[in-house]
C-alpha positions in Angstrom: -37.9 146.4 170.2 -35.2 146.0 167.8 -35.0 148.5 164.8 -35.1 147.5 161.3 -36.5 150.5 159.7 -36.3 154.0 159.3 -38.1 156.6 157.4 -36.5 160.1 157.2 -38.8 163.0 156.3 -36.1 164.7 154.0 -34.9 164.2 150.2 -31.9 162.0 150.0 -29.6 165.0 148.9 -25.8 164.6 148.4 -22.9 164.6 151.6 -26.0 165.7 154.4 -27.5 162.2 154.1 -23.7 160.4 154.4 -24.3 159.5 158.6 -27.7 158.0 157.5 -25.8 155.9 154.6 -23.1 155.0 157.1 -25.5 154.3 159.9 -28.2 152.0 157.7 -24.7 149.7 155.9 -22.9 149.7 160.0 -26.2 148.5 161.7 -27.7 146.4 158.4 -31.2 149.0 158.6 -33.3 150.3 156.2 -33.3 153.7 155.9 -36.2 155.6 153.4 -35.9 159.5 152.4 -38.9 161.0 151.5 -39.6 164.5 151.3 -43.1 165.1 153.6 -43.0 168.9 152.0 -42.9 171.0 149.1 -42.0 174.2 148.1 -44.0 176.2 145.5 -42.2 179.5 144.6 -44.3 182.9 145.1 -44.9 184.7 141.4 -44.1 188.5 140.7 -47.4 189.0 141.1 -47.6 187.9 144.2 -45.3 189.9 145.9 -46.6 193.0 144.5 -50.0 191.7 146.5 -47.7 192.1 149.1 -46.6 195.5 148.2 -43.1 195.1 148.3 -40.3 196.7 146.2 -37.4 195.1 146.2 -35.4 198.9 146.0 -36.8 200.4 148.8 -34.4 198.3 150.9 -31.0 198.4 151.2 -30.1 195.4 153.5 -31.2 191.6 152.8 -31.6 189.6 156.4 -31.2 185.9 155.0 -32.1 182.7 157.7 -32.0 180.4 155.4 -30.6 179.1 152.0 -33.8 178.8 150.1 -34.7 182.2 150.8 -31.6 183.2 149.2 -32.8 181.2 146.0 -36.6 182.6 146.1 -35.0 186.1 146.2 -32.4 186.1 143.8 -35.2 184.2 141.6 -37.7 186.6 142.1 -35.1 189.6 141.3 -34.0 188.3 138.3 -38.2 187.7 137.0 -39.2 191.1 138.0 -35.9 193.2 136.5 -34.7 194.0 139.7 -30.5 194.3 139.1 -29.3 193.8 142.9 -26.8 196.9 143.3 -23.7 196.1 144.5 -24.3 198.6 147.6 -26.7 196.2 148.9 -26.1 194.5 152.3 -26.2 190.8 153.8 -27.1 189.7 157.2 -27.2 185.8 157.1 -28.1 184.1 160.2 -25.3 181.2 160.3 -21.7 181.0 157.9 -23.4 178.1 156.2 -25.7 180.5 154.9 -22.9 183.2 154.0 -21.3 180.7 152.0 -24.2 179.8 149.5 -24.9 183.7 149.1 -21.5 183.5 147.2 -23.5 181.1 144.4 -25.2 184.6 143.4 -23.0 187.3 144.8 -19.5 188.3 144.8 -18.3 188.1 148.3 -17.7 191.8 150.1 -16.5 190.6 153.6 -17.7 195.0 154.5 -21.0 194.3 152.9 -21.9 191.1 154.7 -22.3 190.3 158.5 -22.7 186.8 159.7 -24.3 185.3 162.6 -23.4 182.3 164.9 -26.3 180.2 165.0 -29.6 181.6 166.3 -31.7 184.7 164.7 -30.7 186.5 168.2 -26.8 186.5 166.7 -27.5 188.6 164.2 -29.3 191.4 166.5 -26.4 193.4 167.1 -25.8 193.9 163.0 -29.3 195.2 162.9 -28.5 197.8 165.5 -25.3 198.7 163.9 -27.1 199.7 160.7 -30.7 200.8 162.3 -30.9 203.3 159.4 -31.0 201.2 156.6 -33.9 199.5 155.4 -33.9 196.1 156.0 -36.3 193.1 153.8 -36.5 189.1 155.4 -37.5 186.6 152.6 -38.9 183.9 154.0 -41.6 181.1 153.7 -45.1 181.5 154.5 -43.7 179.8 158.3 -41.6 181.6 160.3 -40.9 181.1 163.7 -42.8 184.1 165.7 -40.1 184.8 167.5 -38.3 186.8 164.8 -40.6 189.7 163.7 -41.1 190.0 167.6 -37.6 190.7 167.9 -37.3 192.5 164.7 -40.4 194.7 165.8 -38.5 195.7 169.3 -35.4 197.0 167.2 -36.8 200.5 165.9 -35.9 199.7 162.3 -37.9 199.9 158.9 -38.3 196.1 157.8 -41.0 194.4 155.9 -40.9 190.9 155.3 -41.5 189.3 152.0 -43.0 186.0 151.8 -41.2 184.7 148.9 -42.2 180.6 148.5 -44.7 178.6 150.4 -44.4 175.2 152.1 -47.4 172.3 151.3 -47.5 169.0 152.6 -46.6 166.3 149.7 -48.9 163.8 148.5 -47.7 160.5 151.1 -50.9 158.4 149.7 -48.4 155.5 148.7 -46.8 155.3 152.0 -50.9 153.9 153.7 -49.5 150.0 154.2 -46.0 151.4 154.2 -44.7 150.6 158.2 -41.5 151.6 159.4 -40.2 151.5 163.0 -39.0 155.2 163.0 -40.3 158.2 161.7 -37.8 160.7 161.9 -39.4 165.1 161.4 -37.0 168.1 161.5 -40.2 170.8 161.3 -43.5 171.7 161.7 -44.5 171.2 158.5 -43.9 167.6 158.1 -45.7 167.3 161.3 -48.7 168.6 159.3 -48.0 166.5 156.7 -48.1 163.6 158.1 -51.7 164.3 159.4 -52.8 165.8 156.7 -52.4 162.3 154.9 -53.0 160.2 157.7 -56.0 162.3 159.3 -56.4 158.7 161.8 -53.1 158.4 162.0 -52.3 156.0 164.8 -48.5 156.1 166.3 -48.9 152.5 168.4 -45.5 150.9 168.1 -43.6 153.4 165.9 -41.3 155.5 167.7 -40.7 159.5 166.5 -38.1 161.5 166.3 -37.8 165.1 166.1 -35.0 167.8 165.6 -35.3 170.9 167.3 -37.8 172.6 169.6 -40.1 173.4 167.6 -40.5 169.9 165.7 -40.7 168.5 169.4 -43.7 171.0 170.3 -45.6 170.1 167.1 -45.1 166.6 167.6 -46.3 167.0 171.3 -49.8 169.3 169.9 -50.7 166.6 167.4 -50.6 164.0 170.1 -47.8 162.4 169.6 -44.8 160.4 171.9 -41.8 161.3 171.2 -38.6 158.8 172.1 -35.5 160.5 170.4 -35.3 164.3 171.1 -32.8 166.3 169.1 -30.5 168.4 169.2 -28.7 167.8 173.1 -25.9 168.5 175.1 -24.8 164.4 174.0 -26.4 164.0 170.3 -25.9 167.3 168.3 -26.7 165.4 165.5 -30.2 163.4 164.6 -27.8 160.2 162.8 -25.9 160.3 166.1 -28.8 160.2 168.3 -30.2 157.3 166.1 -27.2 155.4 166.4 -27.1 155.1 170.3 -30.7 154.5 170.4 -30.6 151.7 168.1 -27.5 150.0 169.9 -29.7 150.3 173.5 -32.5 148.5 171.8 
C-alpha cells in the first residue's frame, strides 16, 4: 500500500514539526496537523474546590511544560507572589529550561530529572521534609501518585487545566492513510467524534506505551509502534515505514 497521506494529531508548532516538513517535501506526502485536544485552564475558583493553597508548599514537582504555564498563571490570578525560597523538581532538562521563561535560574533551588517520573525520586527523598504540590491535567499517568504515595512525604496534587477532545466534525469524508496519536486523549478523541469509527485500510501510529495501550482498548491495529531501540523518533519511524511500502 503505498502512502500518500498523513494526519498528525498535534498543532503544527514551530522547529518540533521540522522532520515532518522534511519527511512530507523528501517523500512528495501529505502531511495534515490537527490538534485532536484542547486545553481549558482551571479558574481560581476551582482550585480552591480543590482546597489547595499555593503557600503551604515549598517545592513545585513539574512533568511537563504546560503545567508550568497553568501554575505560574494561576499564581499570578490568585495574588500568590512565588518566593524565591521555593523549589523545582522538573522531570526532564527540557522542562528545566522553559521554567527559566518565569523564573530566574538557581542551579541549588532546582533538581532535574533524566527522562522518566522515577528520575526524579531520589530529589524527593533528599528533601522529604518539605512540602511538595504536582500541577498537572485532569490525566495523569497512575503510576505517579502511586510512587509519590510510597515516598512518606506531604504532597497534594493540583489539577490545574483540563484536556477535552476538539470538535473533528469537518474531518467525516476527510481520509488519510495514516493517523498518527501520541496520547490517550486523542485516542478518546477520535471516538468521541467518530463513535463508528471504522479503521479498515488506515494504518495507526502511536507514541509511547500508553498511546499503544489505548489504541489497543479502543480496538484498534496498530502498524508503527513508537518509541524503540531503532526509531526514537515518530518522523523516523514514518520514514522507514513508508520506504518498505
Amino acid at each position: 500500500m503505498k502512502i500518500n497521506s498523513i494526519l498528525i494529531s498535534q498543532p503544527l508548532s514551530g522547529c518540533s514539526n521540522a522532520p515532518y516538513i522534511k519527511l512530507s517535501k523528501n517523500k512528495n506526502i501529505n502531511i495534515d496537523f490537527r490538534s485532536f485536544i484542547e486545553v481549558k485552564g482551571a479558574s481560581s475558583n476551582d482550585i480552591r474546590k480543590q482546597k489547595i493553597n499555593f503557600s503551604d508548599f515549598t517545592v513545585v514537582l513539574f512533568i511537563s511544560k504546560k503545567s508550568i504555564d497553568h501554575y505560574f498563571r494561576l499564581a499570578k490570578s490568585m495574588r500568590f507572589k512565588v518566593p524565591i525560597s521555593m523549589r523545582y523538581i522538573c522531570q526532564t532538562k527540557t522542562i528545566a529550561y522553559y521554567l527559566q521563561k518565569y523564573i530566574i535560574f538557581r542551579k541549588r533551588k532546582i533538581h532535574i530529572g533524566n527522562k522518566s517520573f522515577k528520575d526524579i525520586l531520589p530529589y524527593i527523598q533528599k528533601h522529604f521534609r518539605e512540602k511538595f504540590i504536582l500541577p498537572s491535567s485532569d490525566i495523569l499517568k497512575p503510576e505517579i501518585p502511586d510512587m509519590l504515595n510510597k515516598q512518606n512525604i506531604f504532597w497534594k496534587r493540583a489539577i490545574l487545566y483540563k484536556t477535552t477532545s476538539s470538535d473533528l466534525s469537518d474531518l467525516k469524508h476527510v481520509y488519510y492513510d495514516i493517523l498518527v496519536f501520541f496520547s490517550p486523549a486523542e485516542i478518546k478523541s477520535l471516538f468521541d467524534n467518530f463513535p463508528n469509527f471504522d479503521q479498515n485500510n488506515i494504518k495507526i501510529a502511536t507514541f509511547g506505551e500508553n498511546t499503544l495501550n489505548a489504541a489497543y482498548k479502543a480496538g484498534l491495529k496498530i502498524d508503527i509502534k513508537v518509541p524503540t531501540p531503532k526509531f526514537p523518533s515518530m518522523a523516523m519511524a514514518l520514514e522507514e515505514y513508508i520506504i518498505k511500502n
